[in-house]
N, C-alpha and C positions, 0 to 999 in steps of 0.2 A: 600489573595493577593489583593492590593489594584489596582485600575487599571484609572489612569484619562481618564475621557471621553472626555478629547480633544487631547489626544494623539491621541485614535481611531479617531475623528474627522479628525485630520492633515494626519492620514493613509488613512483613503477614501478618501478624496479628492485626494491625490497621483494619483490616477488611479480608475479606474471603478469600483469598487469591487459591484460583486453582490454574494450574500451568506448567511453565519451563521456564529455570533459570539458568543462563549460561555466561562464560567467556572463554573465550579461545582466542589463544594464543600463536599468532603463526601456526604451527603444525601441533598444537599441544591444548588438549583442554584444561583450564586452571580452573574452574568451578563450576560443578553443576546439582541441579536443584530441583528437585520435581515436588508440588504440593498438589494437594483436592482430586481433583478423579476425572480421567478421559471420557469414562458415561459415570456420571449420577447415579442414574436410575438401575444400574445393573452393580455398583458398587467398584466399577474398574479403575482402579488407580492411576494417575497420572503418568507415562514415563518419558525419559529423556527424547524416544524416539517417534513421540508424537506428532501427527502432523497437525497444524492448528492455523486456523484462517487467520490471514493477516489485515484484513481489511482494507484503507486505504494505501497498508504500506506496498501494494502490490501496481500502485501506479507506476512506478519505475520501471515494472516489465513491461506497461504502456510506451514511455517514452523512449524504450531502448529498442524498442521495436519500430518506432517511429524514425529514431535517429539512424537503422540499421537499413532501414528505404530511403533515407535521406542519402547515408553513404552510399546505398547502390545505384543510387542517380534515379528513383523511383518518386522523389518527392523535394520536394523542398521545403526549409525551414520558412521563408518568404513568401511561401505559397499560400493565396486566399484560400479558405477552404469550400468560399463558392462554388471552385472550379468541380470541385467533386461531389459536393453536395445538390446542386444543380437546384430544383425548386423545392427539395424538401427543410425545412426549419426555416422558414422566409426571414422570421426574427432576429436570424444573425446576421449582422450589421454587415455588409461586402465587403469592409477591410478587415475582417479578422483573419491569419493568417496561423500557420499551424505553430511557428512560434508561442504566437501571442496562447494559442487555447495550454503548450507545455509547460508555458510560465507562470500561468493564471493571472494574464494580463489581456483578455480576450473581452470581458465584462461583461459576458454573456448571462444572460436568463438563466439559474440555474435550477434543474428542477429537485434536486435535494442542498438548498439553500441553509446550510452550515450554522450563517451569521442571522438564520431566521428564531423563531421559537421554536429547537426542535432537540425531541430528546432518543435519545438509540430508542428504549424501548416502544419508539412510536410504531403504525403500522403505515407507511407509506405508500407501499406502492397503487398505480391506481388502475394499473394490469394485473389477470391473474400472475403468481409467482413462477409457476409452473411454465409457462409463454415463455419467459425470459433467457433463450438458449441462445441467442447471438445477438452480435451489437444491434444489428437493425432492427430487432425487436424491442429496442429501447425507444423510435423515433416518437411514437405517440405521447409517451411521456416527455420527451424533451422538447416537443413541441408548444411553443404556446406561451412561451418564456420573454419578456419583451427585455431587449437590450439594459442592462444596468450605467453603463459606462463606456466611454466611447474607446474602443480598440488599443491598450495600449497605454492609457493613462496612469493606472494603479495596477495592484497585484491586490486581488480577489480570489481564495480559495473557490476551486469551481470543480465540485465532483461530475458537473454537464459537461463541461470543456472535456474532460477525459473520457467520456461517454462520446463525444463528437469524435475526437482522436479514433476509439476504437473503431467506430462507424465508416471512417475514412481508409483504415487499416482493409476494412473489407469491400469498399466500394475499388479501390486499389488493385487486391491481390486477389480476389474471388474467391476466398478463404476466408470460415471462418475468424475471429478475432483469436478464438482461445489456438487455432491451430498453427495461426501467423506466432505469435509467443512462444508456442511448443517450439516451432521452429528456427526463431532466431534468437532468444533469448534462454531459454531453460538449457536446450539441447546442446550449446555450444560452452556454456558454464558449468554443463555437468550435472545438471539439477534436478539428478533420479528420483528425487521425494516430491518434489513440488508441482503441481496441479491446480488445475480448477475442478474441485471436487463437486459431483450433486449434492445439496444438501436434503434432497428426499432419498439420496440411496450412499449414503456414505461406507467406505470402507473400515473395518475394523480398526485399523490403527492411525483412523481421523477421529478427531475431539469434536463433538455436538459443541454448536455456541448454544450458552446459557443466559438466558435474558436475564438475568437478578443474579446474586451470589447464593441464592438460595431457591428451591424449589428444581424441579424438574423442565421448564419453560421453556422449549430451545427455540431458534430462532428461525424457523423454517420457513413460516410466511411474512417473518418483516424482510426478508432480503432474495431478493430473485436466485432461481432455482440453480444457476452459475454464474458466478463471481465473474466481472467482465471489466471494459478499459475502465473505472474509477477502482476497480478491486476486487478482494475476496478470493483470492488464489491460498492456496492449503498449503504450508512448507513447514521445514524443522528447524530445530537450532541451528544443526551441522551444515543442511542445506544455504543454511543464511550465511556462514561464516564462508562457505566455498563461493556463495554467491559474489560476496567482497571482493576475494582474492581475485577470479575469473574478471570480474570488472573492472579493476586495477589493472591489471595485468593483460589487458585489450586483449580478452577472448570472446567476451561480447560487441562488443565498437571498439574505434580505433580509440587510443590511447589521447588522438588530438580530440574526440568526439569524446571521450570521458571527462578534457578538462572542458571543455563547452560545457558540458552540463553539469557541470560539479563548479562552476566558478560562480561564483556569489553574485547576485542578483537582485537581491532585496532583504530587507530587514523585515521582521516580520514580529516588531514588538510583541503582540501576544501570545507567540506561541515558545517564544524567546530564543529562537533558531533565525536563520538566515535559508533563503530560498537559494538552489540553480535553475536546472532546467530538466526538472523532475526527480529531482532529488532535497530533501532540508538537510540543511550546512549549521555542523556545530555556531556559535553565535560569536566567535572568536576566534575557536584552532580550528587544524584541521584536521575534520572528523565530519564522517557523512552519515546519515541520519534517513532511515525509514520508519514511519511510523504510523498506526491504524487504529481506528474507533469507530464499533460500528455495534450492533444487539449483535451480546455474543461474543466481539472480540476486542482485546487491550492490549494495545502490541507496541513496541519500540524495540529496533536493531540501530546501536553506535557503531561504527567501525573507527578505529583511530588510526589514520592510514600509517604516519610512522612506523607503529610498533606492530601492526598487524594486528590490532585486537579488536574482537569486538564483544559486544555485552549485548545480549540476547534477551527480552523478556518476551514470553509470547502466552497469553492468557487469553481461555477459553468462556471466560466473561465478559460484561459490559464491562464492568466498572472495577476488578478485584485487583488485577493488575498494577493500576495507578499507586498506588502506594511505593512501588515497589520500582518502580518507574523515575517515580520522584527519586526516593533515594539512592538508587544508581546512578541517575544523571548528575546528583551534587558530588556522588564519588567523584565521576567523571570530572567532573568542572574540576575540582579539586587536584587530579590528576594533571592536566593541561595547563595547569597554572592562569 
């Protein structure tokens, strides 16, 4: 994939972007890009091997943990999620099933409501931040949500639906949510970098999210204090690209449980992608699509299965990223014919 460097050029300059640019290619990196600064406030510059929260693009370690108890006969796809849930969330309708919540065709109440008036740098939560160490300490806020749509009808972005998944994950296995993923998803794709980092005690060569492109503001009390089933998991480029591979290549699910969730499932006019089952599908070719927006992070990873590639942007802002976002993906488009 060829890529002019003054396209990226015309994209930074758009807006602030600080972060990581990448592609890699099968075994071989074809371009990489570092701009603006892993801290701000100490002057540390951006590098290649940063780790930088993905925000929602981190539901896919949700679902693959989900479909990884599905295949050890722990769960089913058909399964209401009544059964586990028992009387807590009474709001959710008794046919919703853990399909429907992977699809976001569940039409559940959602308590960070997307398609509402709502902007990253908002301050949402309505628990302290700090609380927020496992799924079940989500329940209070996801409570309270009255049905939108009945089980099954449409497709409804629902960052609650993935919040219920990870809920379920631990009512299941008696294990934490973040330690169920450590374990069937990170550990078996190789995925030495990536985490759910603290964001009150972050490691050195993790990126503070910065709520604006400017100023020092990071994002510690809009988002709980660990990234959980709707996101916020800390990864790298390299991470991302190995992550592709190991998933293709069923070493996380089986290869027939990668095209389950990899096969097209809905259109989703405005985001101009096509949904699976926890993953977005190029809107045409085939090319699989993570992607994240949250205060603090602007993230999109394409992998283009044929040729192994995939193009990385992972921004440690709200908003700086997008630029740059945009013009890669018309690469892309351009490339896929």
């Amino acid at each position: 994939m060829h890529i002019d460097t003054a396209d990226l050029d015309e994209a930074v300059a758009k807006a602030t972007f600080s972060g990581v640019v990448t592609v890699d290619v099968a075994g071989q990196r074809t371009l990489e890009r570092t701009e603006g600064f892993l801290h701000r406030a100490l002057g540390v510059p951006m590098t290649a091997k940063a780790r930088i929260a993905i925000a929602s693009g981190s539901k896919s370690f949700t679902a693959l943990a989900v479909m990884r108890l599905v295949e050890d006969g722990a769960l089913r796809l058909d399964q209401v999620v009544r059964d586990l849930l028992g009387d807590d969330l009474p709001l959710i309708d008794d046919g919703v099933t853990v399909e429907h919540l992977l699809t976001h065709t569940s039409g559940i109440g959602d308590y960070l409501d997307e398609e509402a008036d709502w902007d990253a740098p908002d301050y949402v939560l309505t628990v302290p931040a700090h609380t927020l160490t496992t799924a079940v300490a989500f329940l209070s806020m996801l409570d309270g949500h009255e049905q939108k749509f009945p089980p099954g009808e449409r497709f409804s972005y629902c960052n609650g639906g993935y919040m219920v998944l990870a809920v379920l994950i631990e009512r299941l296995t008696g294990e934490t949510y973040h330690d169920v993923v450590r374990r069937l998803v990170l550990a078996p794709a190789g995925l030495e970098a990536t985490d759910f980092l603290p964001l009150n005690a972050l490691p050195a060569d993790a990126a503070p999210g910065y709520v604006f492109d400017e100023g020092d503001l990071v994002n510690t009390l809009h988002l709980p204090v660990l990234g959980n089933g709707d996101g916020g998991a800390f990864t790298t480029a390299a991470d991302l690209h190995r992550f592709w591979l190991a998933l293709l290549d069923g070493r996380i699910v089986s290869r027939a449980g990668v095209e389950a969730m990899t096969r097209p499932r809905h259109d989703v006019p405005d985001e101009g992608m096509r949904y699976g089952m926890g993953f977005w599908l190029h809107r045409t070719a085939p090319a699989l699509v993570l992607e994240g927006y949250d205060a603090g992070a602007s993230f999109r990873s394409t992998h283009i299965i044929e040729s192994q590639t995939t193009v990385s942007v992972l921004g440690n802002s709200s908003e700086g990223a997008w630029p740059l976002i945009g013009a890669l993906a018309r690469i892309i488009d351009a490339e896929l014919g």
